[in-house]
N, C-alpha and C positions, 0 to 999 in steps of 0.2 A: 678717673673712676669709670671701668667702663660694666657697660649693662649687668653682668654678675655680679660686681662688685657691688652697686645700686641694688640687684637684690638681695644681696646678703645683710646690708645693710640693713634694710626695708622689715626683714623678717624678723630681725630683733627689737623694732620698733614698739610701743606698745599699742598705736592705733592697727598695725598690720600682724597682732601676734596669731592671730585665731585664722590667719590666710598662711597657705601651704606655696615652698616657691614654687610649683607648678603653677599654680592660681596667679601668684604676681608675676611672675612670666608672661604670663597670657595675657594679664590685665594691661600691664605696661609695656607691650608690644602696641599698642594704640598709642596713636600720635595727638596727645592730651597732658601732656608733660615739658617741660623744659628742664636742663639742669642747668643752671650759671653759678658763675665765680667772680666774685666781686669783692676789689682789692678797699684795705682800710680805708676810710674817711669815703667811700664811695656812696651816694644813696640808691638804696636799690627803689623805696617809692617814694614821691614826693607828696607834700599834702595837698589833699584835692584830686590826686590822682585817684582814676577810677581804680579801684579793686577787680581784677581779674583773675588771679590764680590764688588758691590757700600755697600759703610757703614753710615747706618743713626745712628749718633746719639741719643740715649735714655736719656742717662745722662751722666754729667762729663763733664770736656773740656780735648781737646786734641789739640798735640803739632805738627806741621809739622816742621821737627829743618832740617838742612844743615849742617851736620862737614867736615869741608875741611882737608888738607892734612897735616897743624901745629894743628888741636886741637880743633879748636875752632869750635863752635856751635853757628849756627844763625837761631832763629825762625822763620820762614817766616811766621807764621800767627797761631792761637788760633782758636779754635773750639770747641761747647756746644751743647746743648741740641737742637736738630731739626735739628744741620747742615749735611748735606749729603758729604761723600769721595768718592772719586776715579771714582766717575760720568765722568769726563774729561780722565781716563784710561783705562776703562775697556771696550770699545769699541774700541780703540786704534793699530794700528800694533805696536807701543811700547809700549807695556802694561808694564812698569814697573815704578816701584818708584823711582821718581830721587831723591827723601829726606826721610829721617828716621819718619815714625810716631809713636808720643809716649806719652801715658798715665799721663795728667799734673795731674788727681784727679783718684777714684774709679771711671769706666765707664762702663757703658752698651752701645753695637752694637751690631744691626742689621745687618751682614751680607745676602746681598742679590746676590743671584746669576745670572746670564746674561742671563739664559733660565724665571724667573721671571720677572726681568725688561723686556725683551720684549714683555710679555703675558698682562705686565701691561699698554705697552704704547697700544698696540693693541686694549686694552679692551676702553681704559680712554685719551681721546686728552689732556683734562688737567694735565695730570701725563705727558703725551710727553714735553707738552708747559714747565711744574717746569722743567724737566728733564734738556732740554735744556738752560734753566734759570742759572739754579746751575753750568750746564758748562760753563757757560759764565764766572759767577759772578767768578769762580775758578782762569779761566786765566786773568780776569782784576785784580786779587789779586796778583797773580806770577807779572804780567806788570806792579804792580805801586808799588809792591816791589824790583824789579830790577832797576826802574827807580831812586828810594829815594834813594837805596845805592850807585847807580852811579855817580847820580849830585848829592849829600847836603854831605855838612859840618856834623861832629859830632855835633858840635853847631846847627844848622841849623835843625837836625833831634829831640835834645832836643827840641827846640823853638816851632816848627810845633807839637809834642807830647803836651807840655805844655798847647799851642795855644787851644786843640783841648781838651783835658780835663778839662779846666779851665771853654769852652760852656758848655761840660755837664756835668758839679760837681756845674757850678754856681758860682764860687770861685777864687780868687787867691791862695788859699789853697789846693792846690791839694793834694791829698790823693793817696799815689801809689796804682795803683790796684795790681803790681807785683813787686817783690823783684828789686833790681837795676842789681842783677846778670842776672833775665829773661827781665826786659828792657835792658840791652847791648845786650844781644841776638837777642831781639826784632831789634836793631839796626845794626847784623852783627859787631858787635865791643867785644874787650877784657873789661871785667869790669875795670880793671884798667884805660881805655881810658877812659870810661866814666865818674870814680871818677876824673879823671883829670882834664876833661872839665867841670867839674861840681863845683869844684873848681877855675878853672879860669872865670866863670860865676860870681862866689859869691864874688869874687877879684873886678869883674868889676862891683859889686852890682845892679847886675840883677836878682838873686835870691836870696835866704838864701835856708837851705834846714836840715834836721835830716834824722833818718832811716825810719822814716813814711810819712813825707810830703815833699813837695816843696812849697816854696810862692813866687810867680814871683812880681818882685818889678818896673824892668824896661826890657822888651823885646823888645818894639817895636823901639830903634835905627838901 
C-alpha cells in the first residue's frame, strides 16, 4: 500500500471523515506513523508492553487473549478492519498492556504516534469526538466482558451466544463463526468444559451439534 493508497483509505474512515485528502496529505507527510504487516499467530504487543502508538486497523482481525497463571487463554474480544487499539492506553499514566495482542489472520496497522493523534484532534473536533468514542466503546467491552465471566453459567454463556447468533444468521442453524477451541476462549473456559457442556445440552436435547454447526432445538426452559 503505498502513501495514496493509505489516503484513500484513511478518508473513508469514520475518525478521518470530516479531513479533506489535502489536509491528510499534509498531516501524514510527518514522520509520526508507521505501517506494518504482521503475519497470523504473530503478536504485535505483548502484555506489559508499554503502549506507544494507537493502532488502526487496515486489514485482518485481531486477538486481544488474557493467559493466566495455569495456561489458559481467554479472548476478551476480536478486532477487523477499521477497529482502532490502545486509544484507551496511550494517553494513560499506565500506559501498558494488561493482555497479550495477537494476530488472528495476515494484518496491516497503522501505527500512530501520540505527537500525531494530538495534531489531529487539534486540527479536526470530529477525530476528538471518534477518538473519545472508541475509548468508551473499549472499556464498555472489558465491563461486559468481566461482568458475563463473573455472573453466568458455562451454560448460560453458550445460550446468550446461541441466542444472539441465531438473530443474525436468521436460523436455528448456527454456523460457527470460530473453531470451539476459540469459542471457549471466547468464554475464558478449557475447551474440554465446553465439549462437556455441550454434551450435557444435547443429553437434555436442547441442541444437537457437529464441527460446523449448532441447531438449538429447545433453549428457552
Amino acid at each position: 500500500m503505498n502513501h495514496q493508497d493509505l489516503i484513500a483509505v484513511l478518508s473513508c474512515h469514520g475518525l478521518f471523515l470530516d479531513f479533506s485528502k489535502e489536509e491528510l496529505n499534509q498531516v501524514f507527510r510527518a514522520h509520526y506513523y508507521e505501517k506494518r504487516e504482521y503475519e497470523k499467530d504473530q503478536v504485535i504487543h505483548f502484555q506489559n508492553e508499554c503502549c506507544r502508538t494507537m493502532d488502526l486497523i487496515l486489514s485482518g482481525r485481531v486477538a486481544v487473549q488474557n493467559l493466566d497463571c495455569e495456561g489458559n487463554v481467554m479472548t476478551i474480544n476480536i478486532f477487523q478492519d477499521g477497529d482502532v487499539l490502545g486509544a484507551n492506553l496511550i494517553f494513560s499514566s499506565r500506559n501498558n498492556y494488561p493482555m497479550t495482542v495477537l494476530a488472528q489472520s495476515q494484518v496491516v496497522i497503522l501505527h500512530l504516534h501520540k505527537e500525531l493523534i494530538l495534531e489531529l484532534c487539534q486540527m479536526n473536533r470530529t477525530f476528538m469526538i471518534g477518538l473519545m468514542k472508541a475509548i468508551s466503546d473499549k472499556t464498555l467491552i472489558l465491563t461486559d466482558k468481566i461482568s458475563a465471566i463473573s455472573m453466568k453459567s458455562i451454560r448460560q454463556c453458550i445460550i446468550d451466544f446461541l441466542r444472539y447468533e441465531s438473530q443474525i444468521q436468521k436460523s436455528q442453524v448456527i454456523q460457527l463463526p470460530s473453531s470451539k477451541k476459540e469459542l471457549a476462549q471466547r468464554f475464558g473456559i478449557q475447551r474440554s468444559s465446553l465439549s462437556r457442556e455441550l454434551n450435557k445440552m444435547r443429553q437434555d436435547q436442547m441442541i444437537d451439534f457437529n464441527t460446523k454447526t449448532i441447531t438449538i432445538k429447545n433453549i428457552n426452559g
